[in-house]
C-alpha positions in Angstrom: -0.4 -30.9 -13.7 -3.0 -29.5 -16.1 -1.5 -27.9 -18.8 -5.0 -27.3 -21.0 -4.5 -23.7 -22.3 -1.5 -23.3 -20.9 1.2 -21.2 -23.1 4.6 -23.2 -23.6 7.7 -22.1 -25.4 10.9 -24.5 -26.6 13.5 -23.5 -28.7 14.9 -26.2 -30.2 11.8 -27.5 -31.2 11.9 -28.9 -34.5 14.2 -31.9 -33.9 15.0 -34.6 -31.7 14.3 -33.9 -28.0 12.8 -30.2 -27.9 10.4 -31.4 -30.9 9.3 -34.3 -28.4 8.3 -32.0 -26.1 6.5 -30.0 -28.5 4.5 -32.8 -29.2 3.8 -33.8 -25.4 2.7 -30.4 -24.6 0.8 -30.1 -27.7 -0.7 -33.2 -26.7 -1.8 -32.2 -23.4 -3.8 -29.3 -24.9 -0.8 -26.3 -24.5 -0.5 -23.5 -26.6 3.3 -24.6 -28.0 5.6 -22.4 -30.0 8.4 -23.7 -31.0 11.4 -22.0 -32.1 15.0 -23.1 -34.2 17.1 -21.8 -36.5 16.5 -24.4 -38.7 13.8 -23.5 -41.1 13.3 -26.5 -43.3 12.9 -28.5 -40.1 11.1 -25.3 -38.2 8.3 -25.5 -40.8 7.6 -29.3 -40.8 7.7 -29.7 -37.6 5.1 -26.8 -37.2 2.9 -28.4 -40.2 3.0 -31.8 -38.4 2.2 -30.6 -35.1 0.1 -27.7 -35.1 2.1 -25.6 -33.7 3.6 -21.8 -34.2 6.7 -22.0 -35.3 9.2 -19.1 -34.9 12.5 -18.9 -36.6 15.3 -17.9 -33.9 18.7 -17.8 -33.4 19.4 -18.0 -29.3 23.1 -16.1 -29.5 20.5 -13.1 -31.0 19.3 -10.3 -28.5 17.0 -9.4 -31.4 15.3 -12.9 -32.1 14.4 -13.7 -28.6 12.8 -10.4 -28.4 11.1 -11.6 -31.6 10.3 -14.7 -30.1 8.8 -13.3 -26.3 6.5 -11.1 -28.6 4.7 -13.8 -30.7 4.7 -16.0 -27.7 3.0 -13.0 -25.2 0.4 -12.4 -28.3 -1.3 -16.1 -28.0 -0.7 -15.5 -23.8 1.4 -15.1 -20.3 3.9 -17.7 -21.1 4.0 -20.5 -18.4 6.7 -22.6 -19.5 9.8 -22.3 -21.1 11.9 -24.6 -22.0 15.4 -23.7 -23.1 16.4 -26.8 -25.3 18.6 -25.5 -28.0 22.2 -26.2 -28.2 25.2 -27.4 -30.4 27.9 -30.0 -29.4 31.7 -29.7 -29.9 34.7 -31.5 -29.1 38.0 -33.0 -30.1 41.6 -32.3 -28.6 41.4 -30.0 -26.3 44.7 -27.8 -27.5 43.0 -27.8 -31.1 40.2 -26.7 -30.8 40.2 -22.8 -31.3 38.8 -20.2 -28.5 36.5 -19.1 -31.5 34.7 -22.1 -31.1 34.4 -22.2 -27.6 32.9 -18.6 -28.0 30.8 -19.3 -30.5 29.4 -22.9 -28.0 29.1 -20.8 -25.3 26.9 -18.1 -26.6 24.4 -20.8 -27.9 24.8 -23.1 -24.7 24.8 -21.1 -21.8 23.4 -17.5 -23.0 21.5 -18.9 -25.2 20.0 -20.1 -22.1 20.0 -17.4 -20.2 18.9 -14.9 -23.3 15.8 -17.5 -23.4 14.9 -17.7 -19.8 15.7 -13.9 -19.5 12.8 -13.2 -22.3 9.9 -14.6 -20.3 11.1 -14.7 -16.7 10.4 -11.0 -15.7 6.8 -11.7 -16.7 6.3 -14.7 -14.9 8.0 -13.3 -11.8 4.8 -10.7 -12.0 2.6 -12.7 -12.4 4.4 -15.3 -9.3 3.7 -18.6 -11.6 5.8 -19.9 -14.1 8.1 -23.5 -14.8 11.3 -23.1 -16.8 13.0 -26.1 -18.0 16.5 -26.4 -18.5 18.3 -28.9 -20.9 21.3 -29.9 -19.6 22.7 -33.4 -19.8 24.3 -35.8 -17.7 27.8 -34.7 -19.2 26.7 -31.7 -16.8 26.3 -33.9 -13.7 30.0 -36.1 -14.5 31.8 -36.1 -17.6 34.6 -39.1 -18.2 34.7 -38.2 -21.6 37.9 -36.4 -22.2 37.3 -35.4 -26.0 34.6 -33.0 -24.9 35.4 -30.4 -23.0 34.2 -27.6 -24.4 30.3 -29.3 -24.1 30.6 -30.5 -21.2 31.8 -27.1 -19.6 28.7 -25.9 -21.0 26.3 -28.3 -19.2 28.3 -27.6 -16.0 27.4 -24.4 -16.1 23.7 -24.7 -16.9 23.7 -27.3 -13.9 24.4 -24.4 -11.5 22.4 -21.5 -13.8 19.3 -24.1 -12.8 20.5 -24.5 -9.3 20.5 -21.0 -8.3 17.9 -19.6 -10.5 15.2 -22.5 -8.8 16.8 -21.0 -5.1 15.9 -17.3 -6.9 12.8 -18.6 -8.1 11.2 -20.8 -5.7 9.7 -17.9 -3.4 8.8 -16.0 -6.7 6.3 -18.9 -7.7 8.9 -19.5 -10.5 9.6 -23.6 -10.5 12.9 -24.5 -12.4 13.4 -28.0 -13.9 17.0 -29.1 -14.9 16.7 -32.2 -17.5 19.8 -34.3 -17.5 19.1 -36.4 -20.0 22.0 -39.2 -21.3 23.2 -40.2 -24.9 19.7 -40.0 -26.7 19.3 -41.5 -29.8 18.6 -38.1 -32.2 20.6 -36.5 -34.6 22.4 -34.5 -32.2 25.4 -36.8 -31.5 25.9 -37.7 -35.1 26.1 -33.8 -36.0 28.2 -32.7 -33.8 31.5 -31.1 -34.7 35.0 -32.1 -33.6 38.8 -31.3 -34.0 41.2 -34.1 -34.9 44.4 -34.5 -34.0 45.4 -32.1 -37.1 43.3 -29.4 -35.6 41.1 -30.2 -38.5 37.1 -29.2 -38.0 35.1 -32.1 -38.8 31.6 -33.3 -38.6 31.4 -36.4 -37.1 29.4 -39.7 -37.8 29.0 -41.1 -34.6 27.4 -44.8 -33.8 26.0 -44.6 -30.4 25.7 -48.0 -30.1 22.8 -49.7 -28.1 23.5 -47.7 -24.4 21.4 -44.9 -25.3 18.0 -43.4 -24.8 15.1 -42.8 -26.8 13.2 -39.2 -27.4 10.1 -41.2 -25.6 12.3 -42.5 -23.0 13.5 -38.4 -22.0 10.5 -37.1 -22.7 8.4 -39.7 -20.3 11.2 -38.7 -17.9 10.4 -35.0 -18.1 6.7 -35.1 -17.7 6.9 -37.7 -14.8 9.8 -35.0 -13.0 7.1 -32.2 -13.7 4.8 -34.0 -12.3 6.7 -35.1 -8.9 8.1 -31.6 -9.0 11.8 -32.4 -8.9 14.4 -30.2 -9.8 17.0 -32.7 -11.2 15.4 -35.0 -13.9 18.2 -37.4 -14.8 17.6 -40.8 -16.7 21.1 -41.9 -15.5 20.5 -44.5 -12.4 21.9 -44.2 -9.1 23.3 -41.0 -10.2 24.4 -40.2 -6.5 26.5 -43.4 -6.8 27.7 -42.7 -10.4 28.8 -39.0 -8.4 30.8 -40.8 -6.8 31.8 -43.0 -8.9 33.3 -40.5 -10.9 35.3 -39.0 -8.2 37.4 -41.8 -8.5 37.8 -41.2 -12.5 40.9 -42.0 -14.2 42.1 -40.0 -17.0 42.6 -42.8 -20.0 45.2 -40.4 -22.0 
């Protein structure tokens, strides 16, 4: 796929996996904006890639329209890719409803606020590729400190599913990345409740079983490229399905 000139859009673009992608596209000769809320990061990762860097908060009506209207000025937007999101987890009786709110309005309409931004454009014009993050916690989750994030990838699994059924006959093609434990600083930043129903920010070692940014992002393009909906990294993930049918609870 030739993506010279091309306009692309990522929020969650200054860090880890979104700012990989960043630097693919930008590689590929895309137009790339990326956007975050974080603008220490936001500006550096703009300086380093040459990129236009918009701050944006995805729970905010008002910064995604901020965001669709420097985008649109450099050109039709062809792909977006709606990377950013938080991670939470703990006890699941601990952790307050506030915070399921507040994970939910950054992981799932978030998503939808982002996608919702650009898509009515793209429908018009019948072309258009939207990426999904998701992650593999979204395909089967035996992890049972982390509901909460897990729910959220759940439901951006079936957001993707339907909205590539919608899309397809529009010219709109949808990509759900399933990407698993990648070695960024998402996992170590990611808050949790204890069995005190204290919040705290955990440390994590995610050992040697993970992924690299390069190893997801390789992943992606090669998916883009064979035009396949699911992009996981996990393998046999129709046996690991099933697999986890068969889960046991360790609690």
């Amino acid at each position: 796929m030739d993506f010279s000139g091309k306009v692309a859009v990522i929020t969650g673009g200054a860090d880890g996996i979104g700012l990989g992608a960043a630097k693919a596209f930008k590689e590929r000769q895309a137009d790339v904006v990326i956007a975050d809320i974080n603008t220490d990061k936001l500006a550096a990762a703009a300086l380093q890639l040459g990129v236009t860097p918009v701050r944006c908060d995805v729970s905010l009506d008002e910064d995604l329209s901020v965001l669709s209207g420097i985008a649109t000025a450099l050109g039709p937007v062809d792909i977006v890719m709606a990377n950013a999101g938080v991670a939470l987890g703990g006890r699941f009786e601990k952790i307050p409803m506030s915070e399921w709110q507040r994970l939910f309005d950054i992981n799932v309409m978030g998503v939808a606020r982002t996608i919702n931004a650009f898509l009515p454009e793209m429908i018009e014009r019948k072309t258009g590729t939207v990426i999904i993050t998701g992650s593999s916690a979204g395909l089967f989750n035996s992890n049972g400190m982390n509901a909460p994030y897990a729910a959220s990838k759940y439901a951006l699994h079936g957001m993707a599913k339907a909205l590539a059924v919608y899309g397809r006959p529009l010219g709109v093609k949808v990509h759900y990345l399933a990407p698993r434990m990648t070695d960024t600083a998402f996992p170590r930043s990611s808050v949790a409740w204890g069995h005190k129903g204290s919040r705290v920010t955990s440390d994590v070692d995610i050992g040697s079983d993970f992924d690299t940014v390069a190893d997801v992002i390789r992943a992606l393009f090669n998916g883009i490229e064979a035009n396949q909906f699911l992009i996981s990294l996990t393998k046999d993930t129709n046996e690991q399905l099933a697999a986890f049918a068969n889960t046991q609870s360790p609690f």
